[in-house]
C-alpha positions as semicolon CSV with decimal commas, in nm:
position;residue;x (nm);y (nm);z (nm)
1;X;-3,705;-0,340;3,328
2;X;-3,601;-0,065;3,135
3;X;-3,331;0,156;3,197
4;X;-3,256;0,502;3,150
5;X;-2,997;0,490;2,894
6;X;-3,200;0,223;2,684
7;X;-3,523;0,422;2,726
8;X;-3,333;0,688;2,570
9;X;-3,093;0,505;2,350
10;X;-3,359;0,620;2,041
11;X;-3,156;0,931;2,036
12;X;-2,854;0,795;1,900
13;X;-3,052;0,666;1,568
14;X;-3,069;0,923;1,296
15;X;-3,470;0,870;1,205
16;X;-3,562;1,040;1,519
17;X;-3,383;1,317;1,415
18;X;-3,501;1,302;1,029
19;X;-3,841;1,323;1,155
20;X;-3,771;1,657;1,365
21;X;-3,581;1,797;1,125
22;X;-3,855;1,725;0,836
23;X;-4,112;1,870;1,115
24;X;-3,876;2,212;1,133
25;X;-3,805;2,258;0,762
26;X;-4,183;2,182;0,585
27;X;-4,338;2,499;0,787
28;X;-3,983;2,702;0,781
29;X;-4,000;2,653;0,378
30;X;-4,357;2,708;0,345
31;X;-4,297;3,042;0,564
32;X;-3,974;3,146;0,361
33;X;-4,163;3,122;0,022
34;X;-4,475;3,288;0,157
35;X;-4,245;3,616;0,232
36;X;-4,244;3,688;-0,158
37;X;-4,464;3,981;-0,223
38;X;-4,719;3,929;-0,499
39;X;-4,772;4,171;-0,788
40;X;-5,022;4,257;-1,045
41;X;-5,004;4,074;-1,368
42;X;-4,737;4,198;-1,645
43;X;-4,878;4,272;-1,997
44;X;-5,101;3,911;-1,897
45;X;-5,418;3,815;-1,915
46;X;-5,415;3,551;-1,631
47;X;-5,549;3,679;-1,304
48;X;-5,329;3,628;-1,004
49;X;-5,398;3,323;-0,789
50;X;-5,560;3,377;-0,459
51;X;-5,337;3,350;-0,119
52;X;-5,486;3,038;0,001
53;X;-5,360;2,828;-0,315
54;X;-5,030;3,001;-0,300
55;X;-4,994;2,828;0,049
56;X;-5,101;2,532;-0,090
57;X;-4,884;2,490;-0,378
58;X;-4,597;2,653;-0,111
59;X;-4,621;2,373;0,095
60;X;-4,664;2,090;-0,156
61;X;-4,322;2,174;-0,282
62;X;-4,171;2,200;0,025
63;X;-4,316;1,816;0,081
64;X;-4,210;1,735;-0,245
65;X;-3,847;1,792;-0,174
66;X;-3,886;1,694;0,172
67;X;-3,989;1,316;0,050
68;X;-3,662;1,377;-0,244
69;X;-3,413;1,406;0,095
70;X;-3,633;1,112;0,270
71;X;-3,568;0,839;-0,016
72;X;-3,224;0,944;-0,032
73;X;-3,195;0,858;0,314
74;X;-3,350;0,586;0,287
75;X;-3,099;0,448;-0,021
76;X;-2,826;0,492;0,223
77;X;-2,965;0,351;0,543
78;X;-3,212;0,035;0,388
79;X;-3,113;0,048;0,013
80;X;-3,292;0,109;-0,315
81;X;-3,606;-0,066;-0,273
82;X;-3,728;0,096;0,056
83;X;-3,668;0,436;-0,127
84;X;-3,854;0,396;-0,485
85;X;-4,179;0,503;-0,286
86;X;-4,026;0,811;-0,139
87;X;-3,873;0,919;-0,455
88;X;-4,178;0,853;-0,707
89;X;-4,400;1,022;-0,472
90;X;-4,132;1,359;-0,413
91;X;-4,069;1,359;-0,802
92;X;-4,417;1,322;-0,896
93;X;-4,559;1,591;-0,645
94;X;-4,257;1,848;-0,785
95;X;-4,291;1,803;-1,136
96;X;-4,671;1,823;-1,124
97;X;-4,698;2,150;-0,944
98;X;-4,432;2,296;-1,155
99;X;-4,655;2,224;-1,460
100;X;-4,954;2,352;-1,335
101;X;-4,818;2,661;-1,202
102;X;-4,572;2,760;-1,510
103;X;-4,868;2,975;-1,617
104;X;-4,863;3,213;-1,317
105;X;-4,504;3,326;-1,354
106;X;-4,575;3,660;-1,486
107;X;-4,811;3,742;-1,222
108;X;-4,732;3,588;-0,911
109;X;-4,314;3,658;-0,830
110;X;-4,378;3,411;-0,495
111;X;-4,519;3,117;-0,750
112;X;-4,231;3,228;-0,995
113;X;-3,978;3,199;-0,735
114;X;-4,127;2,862;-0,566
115;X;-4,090;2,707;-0,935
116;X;-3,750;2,789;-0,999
117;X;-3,654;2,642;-0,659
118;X;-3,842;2,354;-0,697
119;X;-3,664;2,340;-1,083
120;X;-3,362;2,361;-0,921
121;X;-3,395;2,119;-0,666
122;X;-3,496;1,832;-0,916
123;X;-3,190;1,940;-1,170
124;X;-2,972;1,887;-0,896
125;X;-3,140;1,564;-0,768
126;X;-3,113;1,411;-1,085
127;X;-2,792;1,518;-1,196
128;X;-2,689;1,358;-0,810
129;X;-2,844;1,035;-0,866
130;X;-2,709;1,000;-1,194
131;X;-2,371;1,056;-1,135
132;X;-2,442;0,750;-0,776
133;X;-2,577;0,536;-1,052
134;X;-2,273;0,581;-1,287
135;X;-2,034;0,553;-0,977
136;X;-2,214;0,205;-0,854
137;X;-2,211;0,082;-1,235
138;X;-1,804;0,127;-1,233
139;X;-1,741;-0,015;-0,919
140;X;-1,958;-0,316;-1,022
141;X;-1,826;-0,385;-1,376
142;X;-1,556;-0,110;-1,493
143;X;-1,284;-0,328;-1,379
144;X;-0,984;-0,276;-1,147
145;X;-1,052;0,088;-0,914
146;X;-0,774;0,354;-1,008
147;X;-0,530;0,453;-0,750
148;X;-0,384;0,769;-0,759
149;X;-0,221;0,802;-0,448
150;X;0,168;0,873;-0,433
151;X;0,209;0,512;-0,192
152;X;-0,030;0,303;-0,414
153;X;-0,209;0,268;-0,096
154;X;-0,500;0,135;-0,271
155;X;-0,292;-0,129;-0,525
156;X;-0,200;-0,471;-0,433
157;X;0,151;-0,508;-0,482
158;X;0,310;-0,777;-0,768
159;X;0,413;-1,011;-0,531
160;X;0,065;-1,017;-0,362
161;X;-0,067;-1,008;-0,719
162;X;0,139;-1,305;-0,800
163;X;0,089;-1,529;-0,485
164;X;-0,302;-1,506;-0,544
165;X;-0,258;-1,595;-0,918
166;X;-0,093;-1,918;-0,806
167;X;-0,319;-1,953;-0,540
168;X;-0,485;-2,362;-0,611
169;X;-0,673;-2,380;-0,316
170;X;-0,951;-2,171;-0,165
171;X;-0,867;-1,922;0,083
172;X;-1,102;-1,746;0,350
173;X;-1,011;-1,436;0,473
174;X;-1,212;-1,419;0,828
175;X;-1,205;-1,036;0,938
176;X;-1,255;-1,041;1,317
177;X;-1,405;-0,809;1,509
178;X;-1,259;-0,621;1,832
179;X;-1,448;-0,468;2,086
180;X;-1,247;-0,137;2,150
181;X;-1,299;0,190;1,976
182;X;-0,972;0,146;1,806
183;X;-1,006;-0,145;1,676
184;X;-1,333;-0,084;1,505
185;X;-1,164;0,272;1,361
186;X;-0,909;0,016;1,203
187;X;-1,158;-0,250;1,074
188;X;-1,251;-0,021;0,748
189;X;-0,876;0,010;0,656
190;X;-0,832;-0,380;0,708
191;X;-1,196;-0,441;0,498
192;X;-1,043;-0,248;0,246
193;X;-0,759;-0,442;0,241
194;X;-0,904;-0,747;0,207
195;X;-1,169;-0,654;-0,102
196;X;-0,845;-0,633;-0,299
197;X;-0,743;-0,968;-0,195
198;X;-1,036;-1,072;-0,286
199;X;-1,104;-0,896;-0,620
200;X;-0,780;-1,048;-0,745
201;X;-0,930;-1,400;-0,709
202;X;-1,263;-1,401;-0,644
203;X;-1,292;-1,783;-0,781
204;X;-1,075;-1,893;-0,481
205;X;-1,078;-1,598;-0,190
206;X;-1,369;-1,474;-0,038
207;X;-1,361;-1,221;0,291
208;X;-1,598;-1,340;0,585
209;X;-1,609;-1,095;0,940
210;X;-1,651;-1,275;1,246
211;X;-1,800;-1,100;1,520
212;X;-1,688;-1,338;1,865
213;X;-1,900;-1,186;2,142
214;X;-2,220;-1,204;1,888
215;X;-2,189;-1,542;1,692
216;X;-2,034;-1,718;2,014
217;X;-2,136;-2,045;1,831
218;X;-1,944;-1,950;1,514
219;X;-1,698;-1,819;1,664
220;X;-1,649;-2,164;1,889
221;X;-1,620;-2,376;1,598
222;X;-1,340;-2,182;1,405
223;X;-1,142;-2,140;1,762
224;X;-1,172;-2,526;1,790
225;X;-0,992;-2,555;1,451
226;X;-0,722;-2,273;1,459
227;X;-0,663;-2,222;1,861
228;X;-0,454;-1,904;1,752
229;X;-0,836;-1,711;1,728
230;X;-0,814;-1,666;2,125
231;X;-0,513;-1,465;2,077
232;X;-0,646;-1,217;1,890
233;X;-0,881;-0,989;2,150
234;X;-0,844;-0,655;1,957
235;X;-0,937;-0,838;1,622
236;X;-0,751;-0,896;1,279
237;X;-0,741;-1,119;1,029
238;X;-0,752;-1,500;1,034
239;X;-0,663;-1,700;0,754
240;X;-0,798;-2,028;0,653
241;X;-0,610;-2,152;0,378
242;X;-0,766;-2,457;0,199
243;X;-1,058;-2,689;0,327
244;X;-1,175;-2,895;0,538
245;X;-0,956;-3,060;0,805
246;X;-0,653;-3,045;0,558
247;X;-0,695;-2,656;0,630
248;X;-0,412;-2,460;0,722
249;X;-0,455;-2,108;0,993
250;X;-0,258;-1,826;1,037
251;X;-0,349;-1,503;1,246
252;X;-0,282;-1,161;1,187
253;X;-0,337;-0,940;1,520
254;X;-0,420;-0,580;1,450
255;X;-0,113;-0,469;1,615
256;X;0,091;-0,611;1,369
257;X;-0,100;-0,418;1,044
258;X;-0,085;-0,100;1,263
259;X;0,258;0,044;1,353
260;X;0,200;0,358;1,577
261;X;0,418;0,624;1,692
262;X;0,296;0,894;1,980
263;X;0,226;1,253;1,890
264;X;0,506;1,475;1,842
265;X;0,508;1,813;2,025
266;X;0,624;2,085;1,814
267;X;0,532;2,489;1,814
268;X;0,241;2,360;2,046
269;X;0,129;2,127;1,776
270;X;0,115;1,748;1,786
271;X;0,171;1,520;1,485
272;X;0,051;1,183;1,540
273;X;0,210;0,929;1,248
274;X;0,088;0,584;1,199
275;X;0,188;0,293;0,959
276;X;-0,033;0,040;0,803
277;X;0,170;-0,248;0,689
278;X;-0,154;-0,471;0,666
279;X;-0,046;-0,583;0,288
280;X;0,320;-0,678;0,444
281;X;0,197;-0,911;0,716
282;X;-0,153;-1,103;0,521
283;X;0,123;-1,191;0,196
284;X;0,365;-1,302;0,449
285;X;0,131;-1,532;0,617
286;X;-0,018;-1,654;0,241
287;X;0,352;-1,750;0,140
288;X;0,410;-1,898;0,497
289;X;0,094;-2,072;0,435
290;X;0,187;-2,219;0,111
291;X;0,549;-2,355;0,205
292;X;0,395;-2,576;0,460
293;X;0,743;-2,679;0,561
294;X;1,027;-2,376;0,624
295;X;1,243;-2,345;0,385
296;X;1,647;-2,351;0,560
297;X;1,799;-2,057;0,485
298;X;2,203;-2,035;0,590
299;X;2,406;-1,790;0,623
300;X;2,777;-1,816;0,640
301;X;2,944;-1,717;0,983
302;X;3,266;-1,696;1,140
303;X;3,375;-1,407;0,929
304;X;3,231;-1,114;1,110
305;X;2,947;-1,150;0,968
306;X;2,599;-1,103;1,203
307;X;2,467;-1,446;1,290
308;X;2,107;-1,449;1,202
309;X;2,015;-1,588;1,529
310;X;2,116;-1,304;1,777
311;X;2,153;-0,943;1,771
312;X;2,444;-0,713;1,689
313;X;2,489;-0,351;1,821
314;X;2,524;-0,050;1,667
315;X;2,277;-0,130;1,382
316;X;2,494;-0,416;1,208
317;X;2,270;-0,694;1,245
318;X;2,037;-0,838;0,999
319;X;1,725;-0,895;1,195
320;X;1,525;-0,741;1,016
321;X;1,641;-0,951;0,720
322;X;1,613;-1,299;0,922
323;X;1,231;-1,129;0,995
324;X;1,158;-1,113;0,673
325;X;1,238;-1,427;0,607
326;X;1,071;-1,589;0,835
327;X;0,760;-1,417;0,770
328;X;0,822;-1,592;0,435
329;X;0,798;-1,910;0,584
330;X;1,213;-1,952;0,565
331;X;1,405;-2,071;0,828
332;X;1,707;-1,872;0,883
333;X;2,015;-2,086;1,012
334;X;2,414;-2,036;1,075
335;X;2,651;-2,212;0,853
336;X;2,981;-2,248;0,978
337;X;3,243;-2,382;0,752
338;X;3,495;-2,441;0,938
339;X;3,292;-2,721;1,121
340;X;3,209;-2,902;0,794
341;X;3,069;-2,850;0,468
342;X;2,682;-2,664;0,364
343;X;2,450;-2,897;0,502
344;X;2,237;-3,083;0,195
345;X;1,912;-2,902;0,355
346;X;2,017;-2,594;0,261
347;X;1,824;-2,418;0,008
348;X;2,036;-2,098;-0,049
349;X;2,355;-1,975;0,079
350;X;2,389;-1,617;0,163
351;X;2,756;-1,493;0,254
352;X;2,602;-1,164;0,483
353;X;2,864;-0,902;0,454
354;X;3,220;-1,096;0,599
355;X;3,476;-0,851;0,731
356;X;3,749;-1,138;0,711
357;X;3,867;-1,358;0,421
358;X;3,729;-1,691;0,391
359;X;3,994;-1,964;0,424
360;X;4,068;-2,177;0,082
361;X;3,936;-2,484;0,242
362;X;3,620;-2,266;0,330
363;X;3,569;-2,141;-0,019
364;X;3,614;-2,497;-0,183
365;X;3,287;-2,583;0,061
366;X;3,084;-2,274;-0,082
367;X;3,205;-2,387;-0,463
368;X;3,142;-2,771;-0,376
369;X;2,769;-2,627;-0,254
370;X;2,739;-2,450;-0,545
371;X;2,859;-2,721;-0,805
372;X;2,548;-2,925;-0,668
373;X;2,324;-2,678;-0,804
374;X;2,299;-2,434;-0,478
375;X;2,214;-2,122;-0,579
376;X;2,463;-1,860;-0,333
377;X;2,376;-1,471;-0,243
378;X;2,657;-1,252;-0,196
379;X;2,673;-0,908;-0,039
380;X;3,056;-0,862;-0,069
381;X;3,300;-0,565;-0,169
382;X;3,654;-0,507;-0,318
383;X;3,805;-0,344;-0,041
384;X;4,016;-0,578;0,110
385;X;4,056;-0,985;-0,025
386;X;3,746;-1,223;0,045
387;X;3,910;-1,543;-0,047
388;X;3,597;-1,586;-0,283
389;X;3,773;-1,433;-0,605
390;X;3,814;-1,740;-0,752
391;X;3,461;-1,857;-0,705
392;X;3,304;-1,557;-0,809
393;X;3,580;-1,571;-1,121
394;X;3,403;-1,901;-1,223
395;X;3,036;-1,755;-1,238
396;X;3,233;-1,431;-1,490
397;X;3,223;-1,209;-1,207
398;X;3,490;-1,001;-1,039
399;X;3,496;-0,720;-0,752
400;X;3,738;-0,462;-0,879
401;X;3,950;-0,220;-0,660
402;X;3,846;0,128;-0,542
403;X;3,521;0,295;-0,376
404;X;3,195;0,404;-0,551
405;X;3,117;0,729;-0,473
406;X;2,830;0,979;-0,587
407;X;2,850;1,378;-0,504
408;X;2,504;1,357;-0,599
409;X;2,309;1,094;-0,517
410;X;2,404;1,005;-0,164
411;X;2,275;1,004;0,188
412;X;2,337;1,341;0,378
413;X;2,630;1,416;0,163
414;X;2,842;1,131;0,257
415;X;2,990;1,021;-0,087
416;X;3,032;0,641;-0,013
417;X;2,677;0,599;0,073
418;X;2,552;0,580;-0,268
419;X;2,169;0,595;-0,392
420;X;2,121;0,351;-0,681
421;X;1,783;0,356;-0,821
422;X;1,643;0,086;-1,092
423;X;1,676;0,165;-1,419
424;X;1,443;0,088;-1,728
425;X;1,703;-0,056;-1,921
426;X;1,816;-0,309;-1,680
427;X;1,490;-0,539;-1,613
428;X;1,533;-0,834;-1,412
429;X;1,316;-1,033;-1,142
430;X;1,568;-0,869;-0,869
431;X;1,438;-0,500;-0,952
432;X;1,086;-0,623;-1,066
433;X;0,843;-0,386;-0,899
434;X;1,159;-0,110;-0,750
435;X;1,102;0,154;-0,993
436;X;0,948;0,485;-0,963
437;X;1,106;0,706;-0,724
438;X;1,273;0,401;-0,558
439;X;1,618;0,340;-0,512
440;X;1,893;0,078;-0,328
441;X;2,160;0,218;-0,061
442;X;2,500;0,111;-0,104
443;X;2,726;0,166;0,120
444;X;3,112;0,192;0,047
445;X;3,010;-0,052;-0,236
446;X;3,294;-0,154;-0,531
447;X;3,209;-0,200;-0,887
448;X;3,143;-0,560;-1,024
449;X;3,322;-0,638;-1,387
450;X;3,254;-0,890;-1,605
451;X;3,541;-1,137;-1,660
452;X;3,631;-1,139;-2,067
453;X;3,544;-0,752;-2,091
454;X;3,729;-0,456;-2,109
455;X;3,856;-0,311;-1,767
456;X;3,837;-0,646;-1,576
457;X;4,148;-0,775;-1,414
458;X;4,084;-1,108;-1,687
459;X;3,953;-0,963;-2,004
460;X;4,110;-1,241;-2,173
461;X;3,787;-1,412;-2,385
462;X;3,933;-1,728;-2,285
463;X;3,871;-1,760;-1,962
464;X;3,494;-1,665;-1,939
465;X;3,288;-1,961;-1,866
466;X;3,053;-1,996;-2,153
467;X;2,802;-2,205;-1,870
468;X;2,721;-1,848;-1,683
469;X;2,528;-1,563;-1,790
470;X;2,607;-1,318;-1,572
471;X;2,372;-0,939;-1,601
472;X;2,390;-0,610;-1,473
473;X;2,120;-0,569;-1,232
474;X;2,189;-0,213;-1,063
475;X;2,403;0,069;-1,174
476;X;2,532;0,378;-0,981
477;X;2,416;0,760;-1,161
478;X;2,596;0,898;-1,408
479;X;2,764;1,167;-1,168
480;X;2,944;0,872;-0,980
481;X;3,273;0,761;-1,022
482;X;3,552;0,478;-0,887
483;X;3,776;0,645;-0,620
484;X;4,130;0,509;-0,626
485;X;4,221;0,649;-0,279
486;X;4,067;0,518;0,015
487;X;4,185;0,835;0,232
488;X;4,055;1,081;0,015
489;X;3,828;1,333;0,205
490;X;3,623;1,456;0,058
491;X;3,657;1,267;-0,227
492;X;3,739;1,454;-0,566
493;X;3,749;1,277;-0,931
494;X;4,111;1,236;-1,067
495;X;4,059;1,161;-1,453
496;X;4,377;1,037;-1,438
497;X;4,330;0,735;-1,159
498;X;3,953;0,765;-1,114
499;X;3,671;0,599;-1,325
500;X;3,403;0,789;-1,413
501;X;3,088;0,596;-1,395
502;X;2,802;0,448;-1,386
503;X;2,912;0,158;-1,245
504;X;2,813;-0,233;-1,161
505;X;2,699;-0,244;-0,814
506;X;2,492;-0,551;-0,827
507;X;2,488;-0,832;-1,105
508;X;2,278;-1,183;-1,116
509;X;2,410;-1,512;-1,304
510;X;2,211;-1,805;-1,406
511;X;2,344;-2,102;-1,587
512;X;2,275;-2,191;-1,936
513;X;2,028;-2,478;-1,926
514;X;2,181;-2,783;-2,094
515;X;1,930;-2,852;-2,422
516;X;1,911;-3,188;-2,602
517;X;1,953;-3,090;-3,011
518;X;1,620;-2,977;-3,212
519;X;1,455;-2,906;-2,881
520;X;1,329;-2,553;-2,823
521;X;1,591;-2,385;-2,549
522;X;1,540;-2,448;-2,150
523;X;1,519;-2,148;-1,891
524;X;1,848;-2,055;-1,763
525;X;1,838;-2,156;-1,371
526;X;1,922;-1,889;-1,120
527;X;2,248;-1,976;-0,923
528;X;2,486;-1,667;-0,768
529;X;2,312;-1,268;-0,682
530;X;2,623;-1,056;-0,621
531;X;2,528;-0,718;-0,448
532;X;2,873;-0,520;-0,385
533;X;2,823;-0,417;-0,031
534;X;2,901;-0,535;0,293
535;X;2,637;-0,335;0,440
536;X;2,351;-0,368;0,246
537;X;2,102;-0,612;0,460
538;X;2,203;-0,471;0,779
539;X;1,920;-0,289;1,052
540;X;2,109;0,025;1,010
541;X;2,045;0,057;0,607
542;X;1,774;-0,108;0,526
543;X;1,611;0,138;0,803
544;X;1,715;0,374;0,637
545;X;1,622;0,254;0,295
546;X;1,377;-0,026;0,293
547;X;1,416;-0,081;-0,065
548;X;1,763;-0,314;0,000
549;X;1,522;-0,565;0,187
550;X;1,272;-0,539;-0,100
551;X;1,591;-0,586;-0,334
552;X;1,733;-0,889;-0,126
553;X;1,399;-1,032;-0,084
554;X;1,373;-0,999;-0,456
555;X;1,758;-1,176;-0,494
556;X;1,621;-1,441;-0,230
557;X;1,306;-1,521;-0,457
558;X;1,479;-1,570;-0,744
559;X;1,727;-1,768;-0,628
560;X;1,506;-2,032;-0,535
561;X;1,289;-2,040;-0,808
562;X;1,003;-1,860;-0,690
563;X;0,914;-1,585;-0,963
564;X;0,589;-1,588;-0,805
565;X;0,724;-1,438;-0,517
566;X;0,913;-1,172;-0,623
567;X;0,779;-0,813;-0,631
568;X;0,718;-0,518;-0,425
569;X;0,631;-0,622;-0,060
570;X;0,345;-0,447;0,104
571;X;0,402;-0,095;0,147
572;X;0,399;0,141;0,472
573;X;0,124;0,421;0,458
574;X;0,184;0,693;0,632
575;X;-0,108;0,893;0,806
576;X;-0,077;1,248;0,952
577;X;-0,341;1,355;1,215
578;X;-0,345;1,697;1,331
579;X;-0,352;1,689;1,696
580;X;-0,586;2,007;1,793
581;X;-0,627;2,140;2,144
582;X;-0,987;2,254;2,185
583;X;-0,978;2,615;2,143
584;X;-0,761;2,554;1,823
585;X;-1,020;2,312;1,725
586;X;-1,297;2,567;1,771
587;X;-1,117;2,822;1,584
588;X;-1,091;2,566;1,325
589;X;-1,421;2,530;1,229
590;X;-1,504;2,865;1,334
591;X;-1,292;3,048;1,099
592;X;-1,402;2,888;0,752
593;X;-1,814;2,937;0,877
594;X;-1,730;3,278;0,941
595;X;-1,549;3,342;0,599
596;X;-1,795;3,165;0,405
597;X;-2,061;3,376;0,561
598;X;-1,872;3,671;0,505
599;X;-1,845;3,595;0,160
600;X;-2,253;3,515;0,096
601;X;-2,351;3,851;0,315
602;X;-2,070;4,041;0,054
603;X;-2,202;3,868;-0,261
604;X;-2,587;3,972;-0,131
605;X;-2,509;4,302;-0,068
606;X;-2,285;4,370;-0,431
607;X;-2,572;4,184;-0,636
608;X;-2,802;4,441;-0,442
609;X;-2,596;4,772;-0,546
610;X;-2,548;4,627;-0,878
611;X;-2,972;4,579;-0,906
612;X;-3,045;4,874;-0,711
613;X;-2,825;5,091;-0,977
């Protein structure tokens, strides 16, 4: 039996509707063009054509165009080949009654005006359909799509970029459907996505959707092989990364691609902010994917330093970071020296920001690590001893006395809290991607000298380690300078104690690659990333800048060997949605129908005066 709301469920499709609306418009056209007076023939020898072939050529037109709209509808709704029959027959009916009747436009101003509509109406047809054609020929074959938004909200990041160029086994992208009217609103954003996944490798990706309450069989088979499907009722991604049963799953829920925050009253107008971090979370998952096994990841503790596995207050842990990581497919573990040396399945070392000196027996662990070939990441700074000089000392690297500070580039005007941003000149896989209007918070940071140089506390030649090849990574502006005195409020630049900058504030070493003689030169291997600031990985900064966890992601990367991994991580788009009450809403589209009404009615009436005079 039928019910009410399927017997009238027709409504809701849009050829109902076409139908009516064609029904409406024919006779309101044919009437419209049938209000043109007629008039006795101008210096011409053609007689005037009787009333009852006007109204036939009136309405002939007005089918013409009328099949023109139907075929375009058609295009849309069933594609090109249910609409060739519509549009020959519309463009063939036009173009034949504007030949015949070209002859009658000096005596007939109703045929002269129906021509120059009809004209018009084909100009503007084909000048529509030829600019669709050009825009489907781009898309198809003109390459990459340009993306001129200010996030690159449309661009695949270089790390994506580079984890799909390494990519060496296929990868399904399996878009799943939710059932809630949010969830479908996101599924175009998260389609989107995934085309440029795709696009980038479309010899090894390919994007499949997966409706669950409509292929229940499908659907079965996939949850049989990666169980975390049933977890996902508002939809997402799942990922099936290579074949067969040596396939590997991860799932992406939709709540973790779409970061919301409630509307925020203001003046009686709500702002309603959400974040896509869709790109984030699917090149997370790929890397994840790809390690197979988590990679240990320890950081040093016992030192003040946050622990990566529990929380700190006031903003100073690094969960975030340990996030990150994770996502990454890392495991992040405490190392504590005092209890015994780096363990030997420990991939990197990271010393997290200490607020006490390491012991000498502790320090002799980290250098015994790192004479094994463990590569070490160090967020340190010169304000107190670390009990690390000597260690750093070997790699060329020092951590000289005072504070950077930048009158300029800072956070809120605090001096110490100093905005680095990438620069040009200093390319390296640690600032790969960071550049635009991007830049790295530092916070009380001291400047890193080169051991051997001028203004180190060693410049003797003789004492740098011709193994290490330490770089300049990061530099403060050229309005900062070295502040001497720690008390100094606000600071102010002594040229007679201070240093003007710019200044070190993060440097990378990698060790000359032994070469056996008449053999082209090895790569240098990454082994210490010195960042000079405690602070830098903590909640509190990198919330407030999330470029230092792009930076120490970067530093993380290259450490280990993984160029492919470095880059910009998947950016946060920001949308703003005007929340409207109804009356505002009203006067919203009220207003600009009004004005452009206005506007026609004025332009009518001045083109009348002007004529009439």
């Amino acid at each position: 039996m039928t019910s009410p709301s399927d017997a009238w469920g027709w409504l809701d499709r849009p050829e109902p509707w076409l139908v009516v609306a064609a029904v409406v418009a024919i006779p309101l056209a044919v009437w419209v063009l049938k209000a043109a007076p007629t008039a006795a023939a101008e210096d011409d020898a053609t007689e005037p054509p009787p009333t009852s072939y006007r109204d036939r050529v009136f309405a002939g037109v007005a089918v013409g165009l009328a099949l023109i709209v139907l075929g375009a509808f058609l295009a849309v709704r069933h594609g090109v080949a249910w609409s060739s029959p519509a549009f020959a027959a519309g463009f063939a009916l036009v173009a034949r009654l504007i030949a015949i009747n070209d002859r009658y436009r000096h005596v007939s101003p109703a045929l002269r005006r129906t021509t120059t509509l009809a004209r018009a109406g084909l100009n503007a047809t084909l000048v529509a359909g030829f600019l669709l054609v050009v825009n489907v020929i781009a898309y198809r074959y003109g390459g990459p799509a340009l993306d001129l938004t200010r996030e690159r909200t449309y661009s695949l990041s270089s790390q994506s970029r580079n984890q799909l160029e390494s990519l060496d086994v296929p990868v399904v992208f399996h878009l799943v459907h939710g059932r809630s009217a949010l969830a479908r609103r996101r599924e175009d954003r998260v389609a989107q996505l995934l085309e440029l996944y795709r696009a980038a490798r479309p010899d090894l990706a390919r994007v499949e959707r997966l409706d669950r309450y409509a292929e229940l069989a499908r659907g079965d088979e996939l949850a049989e092989r990666a169980p975390e499907l049933t977890m996902m009722p508002g939809g997402g991604v799942l990922i099936e990364y290579g074949e067969g049963d040596q396939a590997r799953f991860a799932t992406i829920g939709n709540q973790e691609m779409f970061l919301a925050e409630g509307p925020e009253s203001g003046d009686g107008v709500g702002v309603y902010a959400s974040e896509f971090r869709g790109e984030d979370a699917i090149t997370s998952a790929l890397i994840r994917l790809r390690e197979g096994v988590a990679t240990r990841i320890g950081f040093t503790v016992g030192h003040g330093e946050s622990s990566p596995d529990r929380p700190a207050p006031a903003g100073s842990g690094i969960a975030r970071w340990t996030a990150r990581l994770e996502a990454a497919g890392c495991e992040a573990a405490p190392v504590n020296l005092l209890e015994g040396p780096v363990p030997e399945d420990v991939e990197l070392l990271i010393v997290a920001g200490p607020k006490e000196a390491f012991k000498p027996h502790e320090a002799a662990r980290i250098q015994e690590y790192a004479d094994r070939g463990g590569p070490v990441l160090a967020c340190l700074d010169g304000s107190a001893p670390t009990g690390l000089e000597a260690f750093l000392k070997s790699f060329n690297l020092e951590l000289g006395p005072g504070r950077l500070v930048d009158p300029r580039l800072n956070l809120d005007g605090r001096a110490s809290f100093v905005f680095c941003p990438p620069e040009p000149g200093l390319r390296h896989p640690l600032t790969d991607g960071l550049a635009g209007d991007r830049a790295i918070l530092i916070v009380d940071g001291s400047p890193i000298r080169f051991v051997g140089t001028e203004g180190a506390a060693d410049p003797s030649p003789a004492s740098i380690n011709s193994r290490m090849l330490p770089a300049a990574v990061l530099r403060s502006g050229p309005s900062s300078w070295i502040e001497t005195d720690p008390d100094a409020s606000p600071p102010a630049f002594d040229k007679d104690e201070d240093r003007p900058g710019p200044a070190v504030a993060a440097a990378a070493v990698a060790e000359r690659a032994a070469t056996p003689p008449n053999a082209p030169p090895a790569e240098p291997k990454p082994r210490l990333a010195l960042i000079s600031s405690k602070a830098v990985g903590t909640d509190a900064a990198v919330e407030t800048e999330p470029t230092n966890l792009d930076l120490l992601m970067n530093a993380v990367a290259w450490l280990r060997g993984r160029g492919d991994s470095i880059g910009v991580p998947a950016k946060v788009h920001s949308a703003l949605t005007l929340v409207a009450d109804p009356g505002l809403r009203r006067r919203l589209v009220l207003a600009p129908t009004v004005v452009a009404a206005a506007c026609l009615a004025g332009l009518g009436a001045l083109v009348y005066m002007i004529r009439r005079d």
